[in-house]
PANU-440280 format. One record per residue (C-alpha): residue number from 1; x, y, z. Coordinates in pm, whole numbers, plus 50000, padded with zeros to 5 digits. Layout:
PANU-440280
resi,east,north,up
NUM,X,Y,Z
...
END
This chain:
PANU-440280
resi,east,north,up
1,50935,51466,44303
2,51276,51312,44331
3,51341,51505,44676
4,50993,51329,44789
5,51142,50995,44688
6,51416,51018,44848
7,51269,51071,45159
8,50933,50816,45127
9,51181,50533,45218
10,51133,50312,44864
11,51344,50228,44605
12,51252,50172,44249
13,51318,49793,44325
14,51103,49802,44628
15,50733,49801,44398
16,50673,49414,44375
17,50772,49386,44731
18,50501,49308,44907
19,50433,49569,45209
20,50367,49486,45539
21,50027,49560,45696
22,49981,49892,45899
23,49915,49813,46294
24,49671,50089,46438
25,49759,50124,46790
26,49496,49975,46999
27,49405,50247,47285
28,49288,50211,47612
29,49037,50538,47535
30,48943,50641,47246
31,48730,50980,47408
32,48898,51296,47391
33,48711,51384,47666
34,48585,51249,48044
35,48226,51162,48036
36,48083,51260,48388
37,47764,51076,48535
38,47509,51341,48592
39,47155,51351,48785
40,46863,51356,48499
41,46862,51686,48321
42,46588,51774,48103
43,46721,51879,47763
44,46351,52011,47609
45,46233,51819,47375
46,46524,51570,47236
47,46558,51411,47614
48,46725,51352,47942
49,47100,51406,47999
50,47276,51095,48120
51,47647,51192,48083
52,47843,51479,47987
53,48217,51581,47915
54,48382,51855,47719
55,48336,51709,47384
56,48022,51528,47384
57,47696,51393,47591
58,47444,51085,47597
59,47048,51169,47634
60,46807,50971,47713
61,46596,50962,47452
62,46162,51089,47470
63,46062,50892,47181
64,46199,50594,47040
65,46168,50730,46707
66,46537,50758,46530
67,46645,51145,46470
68,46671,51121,46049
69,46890,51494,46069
70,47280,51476,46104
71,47307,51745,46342
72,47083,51868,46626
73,47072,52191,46823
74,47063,52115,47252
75,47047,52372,47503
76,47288,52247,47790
77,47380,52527,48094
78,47120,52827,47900
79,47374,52761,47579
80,47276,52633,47264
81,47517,52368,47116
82,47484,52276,46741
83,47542,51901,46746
84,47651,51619,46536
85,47464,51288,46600
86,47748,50990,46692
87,47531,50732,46716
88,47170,50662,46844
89,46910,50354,46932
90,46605,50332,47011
91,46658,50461,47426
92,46998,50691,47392
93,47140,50897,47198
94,47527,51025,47166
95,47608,51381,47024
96,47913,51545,47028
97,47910,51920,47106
98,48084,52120,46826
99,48324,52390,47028
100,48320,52167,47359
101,48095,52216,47680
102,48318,52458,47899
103,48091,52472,48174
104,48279,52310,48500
105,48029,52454,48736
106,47680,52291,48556
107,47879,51933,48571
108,48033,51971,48945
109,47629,52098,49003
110,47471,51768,48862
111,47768,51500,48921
112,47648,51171,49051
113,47832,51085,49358
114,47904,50808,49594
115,47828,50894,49937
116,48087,50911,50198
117,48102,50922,50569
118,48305,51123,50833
119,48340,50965,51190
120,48416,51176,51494
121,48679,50917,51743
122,48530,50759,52050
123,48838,50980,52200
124,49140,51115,52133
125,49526,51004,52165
126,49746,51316,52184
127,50084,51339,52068
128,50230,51422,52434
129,50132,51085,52569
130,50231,50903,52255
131,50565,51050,52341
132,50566,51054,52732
133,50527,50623,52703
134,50798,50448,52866
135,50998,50208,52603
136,51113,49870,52754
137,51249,49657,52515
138,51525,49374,52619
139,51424,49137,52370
140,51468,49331,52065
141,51815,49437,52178
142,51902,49052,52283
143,51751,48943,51928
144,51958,49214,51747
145,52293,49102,51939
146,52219,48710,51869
147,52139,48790,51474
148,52478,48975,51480
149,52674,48734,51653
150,52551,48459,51389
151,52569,48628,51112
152,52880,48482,50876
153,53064,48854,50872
154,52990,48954,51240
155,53018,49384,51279
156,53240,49456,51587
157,53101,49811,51591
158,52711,49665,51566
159,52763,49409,51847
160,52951,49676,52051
161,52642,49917,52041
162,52440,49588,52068
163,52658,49452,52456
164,52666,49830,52599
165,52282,49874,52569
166,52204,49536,52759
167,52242,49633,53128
168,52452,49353,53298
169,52629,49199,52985
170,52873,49495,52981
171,53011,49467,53327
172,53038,49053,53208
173,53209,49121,52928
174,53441,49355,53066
175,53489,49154,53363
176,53535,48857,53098
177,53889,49053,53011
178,54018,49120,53319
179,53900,49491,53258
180,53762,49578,53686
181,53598,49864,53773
182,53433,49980,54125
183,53056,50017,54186
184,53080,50368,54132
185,53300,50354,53840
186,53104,50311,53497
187,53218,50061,53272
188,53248,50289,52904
189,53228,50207,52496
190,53574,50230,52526
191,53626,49958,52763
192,53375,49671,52582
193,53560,49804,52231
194,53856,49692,52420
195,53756,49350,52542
196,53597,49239,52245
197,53866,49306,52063
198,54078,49140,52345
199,53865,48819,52349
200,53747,48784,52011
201,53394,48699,51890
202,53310,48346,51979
203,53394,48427,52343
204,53166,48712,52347
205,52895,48531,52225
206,52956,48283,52492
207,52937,48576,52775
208,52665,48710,52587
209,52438,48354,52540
210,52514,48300,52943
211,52387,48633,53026
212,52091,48616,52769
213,51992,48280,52950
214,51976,48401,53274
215,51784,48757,53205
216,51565,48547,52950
217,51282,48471,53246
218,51282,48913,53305
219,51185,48948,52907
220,50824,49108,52931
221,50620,48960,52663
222,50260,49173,52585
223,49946,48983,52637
224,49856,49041,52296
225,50131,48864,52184
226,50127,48601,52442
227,50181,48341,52181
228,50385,48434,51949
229,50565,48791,52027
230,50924,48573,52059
231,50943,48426,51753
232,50801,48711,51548
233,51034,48994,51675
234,51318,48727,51597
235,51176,48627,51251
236,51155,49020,51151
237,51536,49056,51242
238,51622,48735,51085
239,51478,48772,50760
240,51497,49152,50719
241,51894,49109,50781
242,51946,48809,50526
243,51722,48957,50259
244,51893,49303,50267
245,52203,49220,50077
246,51986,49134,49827
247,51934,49464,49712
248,52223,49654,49834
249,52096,49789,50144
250,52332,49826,50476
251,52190,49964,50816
252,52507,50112,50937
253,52338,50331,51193
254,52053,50032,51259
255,51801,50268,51235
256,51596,49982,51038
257,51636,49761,51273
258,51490,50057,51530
259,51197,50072,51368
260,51148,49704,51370
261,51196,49675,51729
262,50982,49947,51804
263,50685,49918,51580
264,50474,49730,51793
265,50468,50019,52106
266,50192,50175,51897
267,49994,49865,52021
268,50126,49883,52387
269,50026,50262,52348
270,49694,50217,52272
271,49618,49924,52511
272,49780,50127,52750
273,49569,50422,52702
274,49238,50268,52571
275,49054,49982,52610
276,49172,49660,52707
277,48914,49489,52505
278,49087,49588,52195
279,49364,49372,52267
280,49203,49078,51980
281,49284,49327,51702
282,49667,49298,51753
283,49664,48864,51810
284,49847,48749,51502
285,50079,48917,51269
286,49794,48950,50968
287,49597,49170,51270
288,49898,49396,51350
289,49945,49499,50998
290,49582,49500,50904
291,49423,49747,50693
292,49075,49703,50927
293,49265,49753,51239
294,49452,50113,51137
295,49027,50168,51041
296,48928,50113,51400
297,49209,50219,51524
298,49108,50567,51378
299,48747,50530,51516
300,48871,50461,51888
301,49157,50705,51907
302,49161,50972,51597
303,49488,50804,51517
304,49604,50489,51363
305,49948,50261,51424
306,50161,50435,51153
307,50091,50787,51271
308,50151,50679,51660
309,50454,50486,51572
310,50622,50794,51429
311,50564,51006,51647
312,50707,50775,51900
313,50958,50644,51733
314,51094,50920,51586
315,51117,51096,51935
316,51298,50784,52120
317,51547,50730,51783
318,51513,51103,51596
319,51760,50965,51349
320,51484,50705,51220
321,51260,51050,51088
322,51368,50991,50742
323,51370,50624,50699
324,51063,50585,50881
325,50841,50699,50507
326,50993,50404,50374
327,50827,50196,50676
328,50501,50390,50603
329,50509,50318,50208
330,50583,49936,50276
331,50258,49935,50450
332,50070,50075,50156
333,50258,49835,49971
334,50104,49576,50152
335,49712,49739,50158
336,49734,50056,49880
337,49379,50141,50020
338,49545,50274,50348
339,49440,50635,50375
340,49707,50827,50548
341,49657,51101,50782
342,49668,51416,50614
343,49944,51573,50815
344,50202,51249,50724
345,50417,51341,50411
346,50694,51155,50278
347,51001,51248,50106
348,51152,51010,49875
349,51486,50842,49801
350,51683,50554,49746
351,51733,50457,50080
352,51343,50503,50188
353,51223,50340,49903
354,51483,50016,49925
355,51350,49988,50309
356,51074,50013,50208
357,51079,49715,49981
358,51274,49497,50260
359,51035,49611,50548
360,50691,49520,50280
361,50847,49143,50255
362,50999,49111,50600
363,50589,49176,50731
364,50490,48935,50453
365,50707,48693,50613
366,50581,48775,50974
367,50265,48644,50863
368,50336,48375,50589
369,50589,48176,50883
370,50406,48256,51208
371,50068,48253,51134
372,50050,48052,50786
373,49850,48260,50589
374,49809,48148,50241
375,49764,48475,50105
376,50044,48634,50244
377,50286,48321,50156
378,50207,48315,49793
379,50238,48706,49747
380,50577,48664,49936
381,50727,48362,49753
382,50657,48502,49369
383,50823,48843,49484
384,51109,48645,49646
385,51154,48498,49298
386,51199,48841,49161
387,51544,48867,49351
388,51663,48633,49085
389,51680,48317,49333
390,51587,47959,49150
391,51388,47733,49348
392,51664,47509,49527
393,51818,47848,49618
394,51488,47995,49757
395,51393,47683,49913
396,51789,47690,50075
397,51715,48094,50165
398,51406,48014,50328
399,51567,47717,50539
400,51851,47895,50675
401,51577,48204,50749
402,51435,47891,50945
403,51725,47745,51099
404,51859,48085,51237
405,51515,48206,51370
406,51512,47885,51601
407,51830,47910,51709
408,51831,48256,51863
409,51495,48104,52043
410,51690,47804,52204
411,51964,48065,52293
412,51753,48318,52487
413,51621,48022,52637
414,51306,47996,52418
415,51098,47659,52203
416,51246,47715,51890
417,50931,47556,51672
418,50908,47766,51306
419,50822,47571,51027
420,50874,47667,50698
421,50640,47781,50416
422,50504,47641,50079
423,50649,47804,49790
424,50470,47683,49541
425,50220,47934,49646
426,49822,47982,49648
427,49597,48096,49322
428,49494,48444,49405
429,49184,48536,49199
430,49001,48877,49133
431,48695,48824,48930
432,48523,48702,49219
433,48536,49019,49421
434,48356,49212,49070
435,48040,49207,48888
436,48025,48991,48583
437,47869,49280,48300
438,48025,49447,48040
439,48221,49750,48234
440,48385,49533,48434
441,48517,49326,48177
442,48644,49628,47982
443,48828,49729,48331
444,48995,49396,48379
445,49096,49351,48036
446,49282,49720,48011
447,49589,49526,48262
448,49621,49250,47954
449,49687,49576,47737
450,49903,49717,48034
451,50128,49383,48033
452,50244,49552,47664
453,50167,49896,47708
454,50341,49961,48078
455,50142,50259,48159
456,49796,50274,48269
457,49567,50567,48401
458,49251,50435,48688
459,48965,50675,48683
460,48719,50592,49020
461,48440,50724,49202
462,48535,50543,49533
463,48886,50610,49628
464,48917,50330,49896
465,48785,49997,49718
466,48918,50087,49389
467,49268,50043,49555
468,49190,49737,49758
469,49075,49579,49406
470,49383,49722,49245
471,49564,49548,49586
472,49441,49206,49461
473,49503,49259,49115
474,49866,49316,49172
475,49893,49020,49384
476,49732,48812,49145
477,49882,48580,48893
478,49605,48631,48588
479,49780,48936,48476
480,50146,48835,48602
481,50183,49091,48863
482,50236,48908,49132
483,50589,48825,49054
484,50665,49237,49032
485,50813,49399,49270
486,50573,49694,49363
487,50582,50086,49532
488,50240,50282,49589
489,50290,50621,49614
490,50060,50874,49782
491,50070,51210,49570
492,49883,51414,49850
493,50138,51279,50087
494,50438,51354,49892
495,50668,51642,49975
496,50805,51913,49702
497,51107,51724,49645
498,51174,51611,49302
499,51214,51210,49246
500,51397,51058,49010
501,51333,50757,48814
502,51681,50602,48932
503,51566,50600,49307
504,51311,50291,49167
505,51572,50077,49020
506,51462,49780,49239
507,51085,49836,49145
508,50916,49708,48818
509,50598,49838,48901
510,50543,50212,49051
511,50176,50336,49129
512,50107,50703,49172
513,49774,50696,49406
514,49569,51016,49384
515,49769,51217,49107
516,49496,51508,49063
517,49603,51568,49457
518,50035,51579,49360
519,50163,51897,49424
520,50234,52101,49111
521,50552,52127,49194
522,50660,51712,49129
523,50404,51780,48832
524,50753,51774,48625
525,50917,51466,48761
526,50609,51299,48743
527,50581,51380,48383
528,50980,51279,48309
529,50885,50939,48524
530,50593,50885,48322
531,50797,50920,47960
532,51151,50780,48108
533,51053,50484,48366
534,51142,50156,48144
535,50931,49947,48442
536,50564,49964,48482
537,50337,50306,48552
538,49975,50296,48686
539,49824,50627,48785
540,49467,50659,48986
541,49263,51000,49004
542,48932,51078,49139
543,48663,51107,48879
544,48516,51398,49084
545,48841,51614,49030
546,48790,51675,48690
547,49090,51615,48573
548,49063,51779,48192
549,48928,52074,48333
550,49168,52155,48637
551,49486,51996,48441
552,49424,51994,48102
553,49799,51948,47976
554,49857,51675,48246
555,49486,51500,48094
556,49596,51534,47751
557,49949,51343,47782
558,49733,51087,47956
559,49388,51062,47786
560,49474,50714,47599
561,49550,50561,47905
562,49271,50599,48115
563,49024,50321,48198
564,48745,50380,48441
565,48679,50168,48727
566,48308,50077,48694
567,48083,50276,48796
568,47813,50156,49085
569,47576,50393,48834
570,47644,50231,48559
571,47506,49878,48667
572,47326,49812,48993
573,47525,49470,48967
574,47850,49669,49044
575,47750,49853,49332
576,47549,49499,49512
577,47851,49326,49454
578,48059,49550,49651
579,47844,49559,49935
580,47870,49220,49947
581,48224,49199,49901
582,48270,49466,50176
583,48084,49357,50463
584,48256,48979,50426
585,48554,49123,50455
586,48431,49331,50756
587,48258,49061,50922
588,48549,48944,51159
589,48577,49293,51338
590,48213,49336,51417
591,48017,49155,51714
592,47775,48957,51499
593,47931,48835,51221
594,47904,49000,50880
595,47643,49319,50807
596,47298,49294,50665
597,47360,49394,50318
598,47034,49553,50275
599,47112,49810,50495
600,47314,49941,50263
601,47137,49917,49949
602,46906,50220,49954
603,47168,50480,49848
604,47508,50444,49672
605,47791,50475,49928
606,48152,50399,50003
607,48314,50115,50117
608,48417,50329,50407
609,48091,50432,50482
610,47994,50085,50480
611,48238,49938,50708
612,48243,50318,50891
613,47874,50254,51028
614,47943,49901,51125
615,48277,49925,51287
616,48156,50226,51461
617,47868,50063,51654
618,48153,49777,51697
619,48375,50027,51883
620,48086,50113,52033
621,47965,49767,52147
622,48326,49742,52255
623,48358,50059,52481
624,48052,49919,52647
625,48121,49631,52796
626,48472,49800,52895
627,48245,50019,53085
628,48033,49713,53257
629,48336,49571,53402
630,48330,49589,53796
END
């Protein structure tokens, strides 16, 4: 008895002390098991099956009559279950099956599921002529030189590079410092090392802002861009260079600023080799990095931007390979319902994943700035905020960003016109995109528990609009996520590398997309992540992958967590509003205007086979009149 006391934590003097409450732990789930949607089975005489999961199932009931008995025997799969009665009304009835319903196959036979489409490309873009297009690109070296040059600690070696890639300025330069060479005679690194050293910086820029002027009039500017190409392929090497300090990235070998140069030949690519008439997709910023344009992109040519760009960049600059994944994840970043190709993987470090946080802002800059889209600028300035910036000081960061953008336009002989942004920023809200009924009020109010609890596990049916509403609800300020800096990861994508929860020291918010598709070998450093990672953890799997019967140790670590995206079965409210939802947000990239919504309302589908069908005869419409042309 004494060896009990001495462990139970009281003292004799402790009895009148009055003890503090016990706190249960509220839980996200209280199941022990995934209920799965199922067709209508007959279950003889007690009712209709409704749902189903290893430890229990809901009938519909025959009779309204209550069932007076405790337990129950059901027949489920030709197996007779004794069963304990949960709960019951006068429609349904819940039992839980003593032993647990083992039978995979009878659920994966009678599953409810949402209809999806597969879309054969108008043609096909192969890899040969993504990589046999010509690269011309002046201004991007003449903006990278002019960014250097202003910058407060100019890099010899990076302007170097910067004059002996500009054809002309070289020979100036050289000729600048009395260095002469014949026509035949080249003029080498060694020799503008030499007189730049010789004539210092400020004269270099001078040579280099007279020769900039002059070849300023030869700068090809795309017709797609016809408006605002100049100022955007400035702003992106403005802002991505200022903002980089911020967390401790340097791009020694400017292989970022490759990739920013180059990103855009994906769209010269597929003007070049498609149709012209798809030139409106690419006419602002918000277009370029659209999630609806790498869709139709993928209808007219098999591939979309981020696949083309590597494989084009990554040929013309092979030492970009690596970063480029953190280019790809700052695009999912910006849409998580981006579907990647299944042949893209992505290996993960510190580097990649610090681009990638740079690159996500710099292209929510590109379209805040040039294009003044209120979305954009309000997602931007709260993550800004998270760099640990005041308001005077972001308001000063975002003038200079400003000031220096305009000057490199009057330099290269450009209207310098950028105006800056509003940073008190726009409401973002999400309940208007959902149904108002009970399941998804239970869904939104699992991220008030998550603001606590930090980890959170997203059960869905349909992959792609479950992560454009998590999208929103990241950017949104109702749960306070919008000032977190955030990574999506893709498991299918990743390679069998371990990660480490070190290499997201800059994120407070990491989301593992698609974790009953990781491969088992990250299963571990997923697992350390999960119990380790003092930021925030969500985690998404497909309900269809039965994730406590293929991995039940993984399902059991994360059973509490799990929340389910409602269900378009559970409420024919959920599913209409989608529709809805999906083919306003469509409605810009067909012909005419947004879908009829009952065309879509006879069978439960996708939001990609909703916008899949439309789009397509879109593409369609478009190839057309290509056609008709003279």
């Amino acid at each position: 008895m004494g060896l009990f006391k001495a462990f139970s934590g009281k003292s004799e003097n402790s009895k009148n002390v009055p003890q503090q409450p016990i706190v249960k732990e509220k839980l996200l789930n209280n199941r022990r098991s995934i209920r799965y949607l199922v067709e209508d089975v007959p279950i003889g005489e007690t009712g209709v099956l409704v749902n189903i999961g290893r430890g229990g199932c809901k009938l519909k009931k025959l009779s309204p009559d209550l069932i007076d008995m405790p337990e129950i025997k059901v027949t489920i799969a030709g197996k007779e279950y004794r069963s304990r009665v949960v709960w019951q009304d006068d429609k349904h009835i819940g039992l839980e099956l003593q032993g647990g319903f083992e039978s995979s196959e009878f659920i994966i036979k009678y599953l409810k599921k949402v209809r999806d489409i597969s879309i054969r490309p108008l043609r096909r873009l192969s890899d040969e002529a993504i990589k046999g297009f010509v690269e011309k690109d002046m201004l991007g070296i003449m903006v990278n030189l002019m960014a250097e040059l202003e910058a407060p600690n100019c890099d010899m070696s990076r302007m170097k590079l910067f004059v002996c890639k500009l054809s002309g300025l070289k020979e100036a330069v050289a000729e600048k410092a009395n260095i002469i060479r014949t026509e035949e005679e080249v003029v080498t690194l060694k020799d503008v090392d030499y007189a730049i050293k010789r004539l210092g910086t400020d004269t270099v820029k001078k040579v280099s802002l007279e020769y900039i002027k002059k070849k300023s009039s030869e700068i090809e500017v795309p017709e797609w861009g016809a408006h605002f190409y100049d100022s955007y392929k400035i702003l992106k090497t403005v802002f991505f260079s200022k903002l980089a300090p911020f967390f401790g990235y340097k791009d020694n070998q400017n292989l970022a600023e490759a990739i920013l140069n180059l990103e855009t030949k994906g769209v010269d690519i597929f003007l070049n080799k498609g149709n012209k008439n798809f030139m409106k997709f690419y006419n602002s910023p918000t277009k370029i990095y659209s999630e609806l344009t790498r869709f139709l992109e993928k209808i007219n040519f098999g591939k979309d931007l981020i696949q083309v760009n590597k494989i084009y960049i990554t040929s013309v600059r092979k030492p970009t390979t690596a970063l480029y994944d953190g280019y790809v994840l700052a695009h999912l970043a910006r849409y998580p319902h981006i579907t990647l190709d299944k042949s893209m993987k992505l290996s993960l470090n510190k580097i990649v994943l610090n681009f990638s946080l740079i690159c996500n802002l710099t292209i929510l800059a590109t379209e805040a700035f040039i294009e003044k889209d209120k979305y954009a600028n309000s997602v931007l300035v709260h993550k800004l905020k998270r760099t640990g910036m005041d308001e005077n000081k972001l308001l000063l960061f975002l003038d200079n960003i400003v000031n220096e953008t305009n000057k490199i336009m009057n330099d290269i002989g450009k209207r310098g016109n950028l105006k800056g942004i509003n940073i008190s920023g726009t409401p973002i809200r999400i309940r208007e995109f959902l149904a108002k009924e009970p399941n998804t009020d239970r869904f939104l109010n699992s991220f008030k528990e998550f603001k606590d609890k930090k980890r959170l596990v997203i059960k869905y049916e349909d992959d792609t609009y479950t992560h454009y509403i998590l999208g929103r609800i990241l950017d949104s300020e109702e749960f306070e996520l919008n000032t977190k800096l955030c990574c999506i990861l893709p498991c299918e994508c990743l390679l069998s590398e371990d990660f480490s929860v070190e290499q997201f020291s800059y994120f407070n918010v990491v989301v593992f997309k698609n974790i009953d598709q990781l491969s088992p070998s990250l299963l571990r450093s997923l697992v350390k992540m999960w119990n380790t990672f003092e930021g925030s953890i969500i985690l998404t799997f497909s309900a269809y992958s039965m994730l406590d019967y293929s991995n039940k140790e993984l399902f059991l670590l994360l059973r509490k967590y799990i929340v389910d995206f409602p269900s378009y079965f559970a409420d024919q409210k959920i599913y209409i509003k989608m529709v809805e939802h999906v083919t306003s947000y469509i409605k810009n990239c067909t012909n005419g205007g947004a879908p009829d919504d009952s065309l879509y309302t006879n069978n439960v589908i996708t939001m990609d086979h909703i916008r899949g069908s439309a789009l397509l005869q879109a593409a369609q419409s478009l190839e057309e009149e290509e056609e008709s042309k003279p």
